[in-house]
C-alpha positions as CSV (number, residue, x, y, z in Angstrom):
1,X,160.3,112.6,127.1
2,X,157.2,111.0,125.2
3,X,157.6,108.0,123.0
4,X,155.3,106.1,121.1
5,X,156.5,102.8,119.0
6,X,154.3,102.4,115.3
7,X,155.4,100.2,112.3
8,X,155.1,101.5,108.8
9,X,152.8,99.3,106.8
10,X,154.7,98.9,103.7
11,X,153.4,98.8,99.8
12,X,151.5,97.6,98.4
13,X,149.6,97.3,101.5
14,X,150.0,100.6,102.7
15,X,148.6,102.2,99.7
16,X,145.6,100.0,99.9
17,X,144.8,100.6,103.3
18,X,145.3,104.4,102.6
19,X,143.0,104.7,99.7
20,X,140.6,102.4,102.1
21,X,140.6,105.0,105.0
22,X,139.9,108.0,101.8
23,X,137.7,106.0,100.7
24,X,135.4,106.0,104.2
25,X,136.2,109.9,104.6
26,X,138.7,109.6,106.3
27,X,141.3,112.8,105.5
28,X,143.9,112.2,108.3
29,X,144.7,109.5,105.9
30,X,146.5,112.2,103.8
31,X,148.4,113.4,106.4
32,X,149.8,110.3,108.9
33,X,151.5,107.6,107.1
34,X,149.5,104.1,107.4
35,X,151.1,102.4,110.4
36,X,150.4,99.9,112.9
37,X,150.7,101.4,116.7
38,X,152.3,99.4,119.1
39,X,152.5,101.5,122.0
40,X,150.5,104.5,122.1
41,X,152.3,107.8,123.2
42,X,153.6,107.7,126.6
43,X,156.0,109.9,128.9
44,X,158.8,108.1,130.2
45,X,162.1,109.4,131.7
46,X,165.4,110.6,129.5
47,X,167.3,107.9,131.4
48,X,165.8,105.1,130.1
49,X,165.8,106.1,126.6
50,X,169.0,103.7,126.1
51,X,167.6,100.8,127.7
52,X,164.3,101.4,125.3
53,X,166.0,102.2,122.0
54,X,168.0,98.6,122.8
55,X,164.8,96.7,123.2
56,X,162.8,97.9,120.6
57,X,165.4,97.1,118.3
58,X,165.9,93.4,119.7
59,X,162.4,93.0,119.4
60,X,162.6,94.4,115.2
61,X,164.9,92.0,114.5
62,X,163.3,89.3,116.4
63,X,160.1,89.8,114.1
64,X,161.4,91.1,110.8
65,X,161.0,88.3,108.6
66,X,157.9,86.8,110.7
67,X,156.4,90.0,109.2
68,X,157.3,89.9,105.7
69,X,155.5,86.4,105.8
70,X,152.1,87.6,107.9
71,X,151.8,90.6,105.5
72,X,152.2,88.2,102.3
73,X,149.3,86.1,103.7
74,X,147.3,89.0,105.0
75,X,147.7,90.1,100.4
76,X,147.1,86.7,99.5
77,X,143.5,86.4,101.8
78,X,142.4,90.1,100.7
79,X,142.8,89.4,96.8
80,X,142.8,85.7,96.6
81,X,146.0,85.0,95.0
């Protein structure tokens, strides 16, 4: 089975970074939602998919809120507000 593991950049910074990547040409930018990868793709067996799934979510709600603060700081250094 392959797995990879990407966070959603969420708005407003999302759209920005979006209209960034059109902006340089890039048109995959239409088609793959802005995200951050994690882990790239990988193959890794059915069995462990539990053990996996149980970890990655530990490790979400380990980081949830740190987020929510690094993106507000990551707005506030980009427009200066």
């Amino acid at each position: 089975m392959d797995i990879g593991v990407a966070i959603p950049v969420p708005s407003p910074w999302g759209d920005e970074l979006r209209h960034a990547r059109l902006g340089f040409g890039d048109e995959q930018a239409r088609a793959i939602p802005t995200h951050i990868t994690l882990v790239p793709p990988f193959t890794m067996p059915r069995s462990a998919r539990g053990e996996v799934a149980d970890h990655l979510a530990a490790a979400a709600a380990a980081t949830a809120a740190r987020m929510d603060d690094e993106m507000a700081e990551l707005h506030r250094a980009v427009h200066g507000d």
